[in-house]
C-alpha positions as CSV (number, residue, x, y, z in Angstrom):
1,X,81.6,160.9,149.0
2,X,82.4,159.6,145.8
3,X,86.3,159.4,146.7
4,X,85.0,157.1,150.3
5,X,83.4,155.0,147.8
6,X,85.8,154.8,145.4
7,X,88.2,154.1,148.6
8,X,85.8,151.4,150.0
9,X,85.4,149.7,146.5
10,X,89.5,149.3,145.7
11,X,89.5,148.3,149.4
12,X,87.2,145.6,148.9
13,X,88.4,144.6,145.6
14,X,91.9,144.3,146.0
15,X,91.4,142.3,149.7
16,X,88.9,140.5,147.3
17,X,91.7,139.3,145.2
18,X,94.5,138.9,147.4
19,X,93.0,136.6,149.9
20,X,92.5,133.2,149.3
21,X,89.1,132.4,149.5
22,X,88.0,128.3,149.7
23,X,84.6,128.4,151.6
24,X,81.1,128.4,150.1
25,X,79.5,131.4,151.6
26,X,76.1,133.5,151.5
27,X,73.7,132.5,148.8
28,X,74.2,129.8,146.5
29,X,74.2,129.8,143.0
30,X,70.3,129.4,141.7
31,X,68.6,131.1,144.9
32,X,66.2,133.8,143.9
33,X,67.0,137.1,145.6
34,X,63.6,138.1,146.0
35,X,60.7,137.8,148.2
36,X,58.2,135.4,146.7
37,X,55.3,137.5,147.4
38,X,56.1,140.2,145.5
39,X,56.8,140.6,141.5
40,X,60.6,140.8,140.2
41,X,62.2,144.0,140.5
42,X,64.2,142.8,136.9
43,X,62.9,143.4,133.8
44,X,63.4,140.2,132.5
45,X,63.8,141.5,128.7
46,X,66.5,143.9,129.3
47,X,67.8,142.4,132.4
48,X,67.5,145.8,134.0
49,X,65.9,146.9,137.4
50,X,62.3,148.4,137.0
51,X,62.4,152.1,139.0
52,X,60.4,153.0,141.9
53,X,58.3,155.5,142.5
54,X,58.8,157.9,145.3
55,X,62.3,156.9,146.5
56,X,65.3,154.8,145.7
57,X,64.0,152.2,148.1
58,X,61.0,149.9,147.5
59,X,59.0,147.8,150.0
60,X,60.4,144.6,147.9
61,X,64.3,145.9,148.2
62,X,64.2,146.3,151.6
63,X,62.6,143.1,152.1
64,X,65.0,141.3,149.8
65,X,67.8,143.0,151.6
66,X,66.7,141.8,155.1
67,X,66.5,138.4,153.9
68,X,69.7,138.7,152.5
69,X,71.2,139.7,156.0
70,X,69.2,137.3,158.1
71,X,70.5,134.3,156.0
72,X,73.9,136.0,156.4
73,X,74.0,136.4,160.3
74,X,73.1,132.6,160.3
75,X,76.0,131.7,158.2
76,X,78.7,131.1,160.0
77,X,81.6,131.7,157.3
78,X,79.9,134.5,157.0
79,X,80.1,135.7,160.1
80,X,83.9,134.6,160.8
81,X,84.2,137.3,157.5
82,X,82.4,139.9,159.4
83,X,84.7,139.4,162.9
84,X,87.5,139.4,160.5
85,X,86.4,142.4,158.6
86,X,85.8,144.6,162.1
87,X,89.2,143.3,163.1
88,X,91.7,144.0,160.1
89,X,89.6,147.1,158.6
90,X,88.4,149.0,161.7
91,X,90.1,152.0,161.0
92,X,89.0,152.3,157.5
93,X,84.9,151.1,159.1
94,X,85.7,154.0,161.6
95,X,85.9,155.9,158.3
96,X,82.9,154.6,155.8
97,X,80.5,154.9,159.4
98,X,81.0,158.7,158.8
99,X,78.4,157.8,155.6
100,X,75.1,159.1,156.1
101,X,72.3,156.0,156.4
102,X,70.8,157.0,153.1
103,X,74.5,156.7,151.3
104,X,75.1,153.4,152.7
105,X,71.4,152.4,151.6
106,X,71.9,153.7,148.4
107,X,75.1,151.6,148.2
108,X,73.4,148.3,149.6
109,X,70.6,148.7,146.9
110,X,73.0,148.9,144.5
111,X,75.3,145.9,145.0
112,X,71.3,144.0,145.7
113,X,70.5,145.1,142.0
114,X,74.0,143.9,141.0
115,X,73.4,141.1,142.2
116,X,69.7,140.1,140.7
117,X,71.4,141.8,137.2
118,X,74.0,139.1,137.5
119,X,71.2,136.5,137.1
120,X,70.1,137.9,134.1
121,X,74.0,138.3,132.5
122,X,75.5,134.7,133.4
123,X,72.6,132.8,131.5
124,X,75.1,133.4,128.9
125,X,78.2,132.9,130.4
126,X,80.8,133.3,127.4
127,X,78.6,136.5,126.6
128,X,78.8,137.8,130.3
129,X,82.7,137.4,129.7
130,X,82.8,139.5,126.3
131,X,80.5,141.5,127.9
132,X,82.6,142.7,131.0
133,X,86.0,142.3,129.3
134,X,84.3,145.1,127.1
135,X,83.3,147.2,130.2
136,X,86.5,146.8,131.6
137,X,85.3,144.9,134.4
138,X,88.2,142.5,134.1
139,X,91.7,143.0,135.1
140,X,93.6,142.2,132.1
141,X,95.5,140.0,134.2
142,X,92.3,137.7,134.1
143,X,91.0,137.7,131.5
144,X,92.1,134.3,130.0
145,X,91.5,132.7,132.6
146,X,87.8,133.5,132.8
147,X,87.4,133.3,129.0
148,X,88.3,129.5,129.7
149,X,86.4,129.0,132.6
150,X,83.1,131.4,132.5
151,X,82.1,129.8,135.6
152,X,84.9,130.9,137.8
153,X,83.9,134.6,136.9
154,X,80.3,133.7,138.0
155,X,81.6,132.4,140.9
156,X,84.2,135.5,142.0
157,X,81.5,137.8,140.6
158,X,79.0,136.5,143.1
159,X,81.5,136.0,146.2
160,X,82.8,139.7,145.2
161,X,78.7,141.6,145.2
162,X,77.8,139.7,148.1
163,X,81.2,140.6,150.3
164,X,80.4,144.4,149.1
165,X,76.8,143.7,150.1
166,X,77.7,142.3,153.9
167,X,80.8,144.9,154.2
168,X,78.3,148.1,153.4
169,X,75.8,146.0,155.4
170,X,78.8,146.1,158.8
171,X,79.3,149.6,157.9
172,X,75.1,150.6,157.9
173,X,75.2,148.7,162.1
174,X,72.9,146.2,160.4
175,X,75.2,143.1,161.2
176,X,77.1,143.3,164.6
């Protein structure tokens, strides 16, 4: 499993960065990723997700998660991506649908925590930079580029989470 993931992940990154990307797409910058009702799933002093109890999933993630695809299958950008996606990568979909549901859940929840943890990082944008340069999270290639413009890593950070998020979403059947 962990070689179809690592597979999946180089996939995504590298067509990530190859392919021009110009469109504003899935959630813009400031929306909460949570459902309103319930309490944050970040712990807003650490930045890190709270656990659940009895499973990986909680009421609130799969909620958040759902509202995360709805908004998606009313994008349209977004879902030019997907037909594009099903298109160029059907053999290596053929492949990833071999997943069981609970490892393509367990991969969803974690991009979704990804992406609420990347709310936390960016308040401090030259930080978030040190921070992932650090982690070697950046291709050196990069590097000076984001340490001049923080907000372009914000931005290809976002697009990057929430194309893993939609792709494992396409590979789960829960967006035709």
């Amino acid at each position: 499993m962990r070689s179809i993931r690592s597979i999946f992940l180089l996939t995504t990154i590298l067509s990530f960065l190859l392919l021009p990307t110009h469109a504003q797409f899935g959630i813009k910058k400031g929306t909460p990723i949570s459902n309103p009702n319930n309490e944050a799933t970040i712990d807003p002093s650490t930045g890190t997700p709270s656990q659940q109890e009895g499973g990986f999933l909680s009421e609130k993630d799969a909620a958040d998660m759902s509202a995360i695809i709805e908004e998606a299958m009313k994008d349209v950008e977004t879902m030019a991506m997907v037909t594009k996606l099903k298109e160029e990568n059907s053999d290596h979909l053929s492949e990833l649908r071999q997943l069981s549901p609970m490892e393509v859940l367990g991969g969803m929840k974690e991009v979704l925590d990804n992406m609420k943890l990347i709310e936390y990082l960016f308040q401090d944008k030259e930080r978030a930079v040190k921070e992932m340069e650090k982690e070697g999270m950046i291709d050196k290639a990069h590097v000076k580029k984001y340490r001049k413009d923080p907000d372009l890593l914000e931005q290809d950070t976002r697009r990057g989470l929430y194309f893993q998020f939609i792709s494992l979403a396409v590979v789960g059947g829960f967006i035709e």
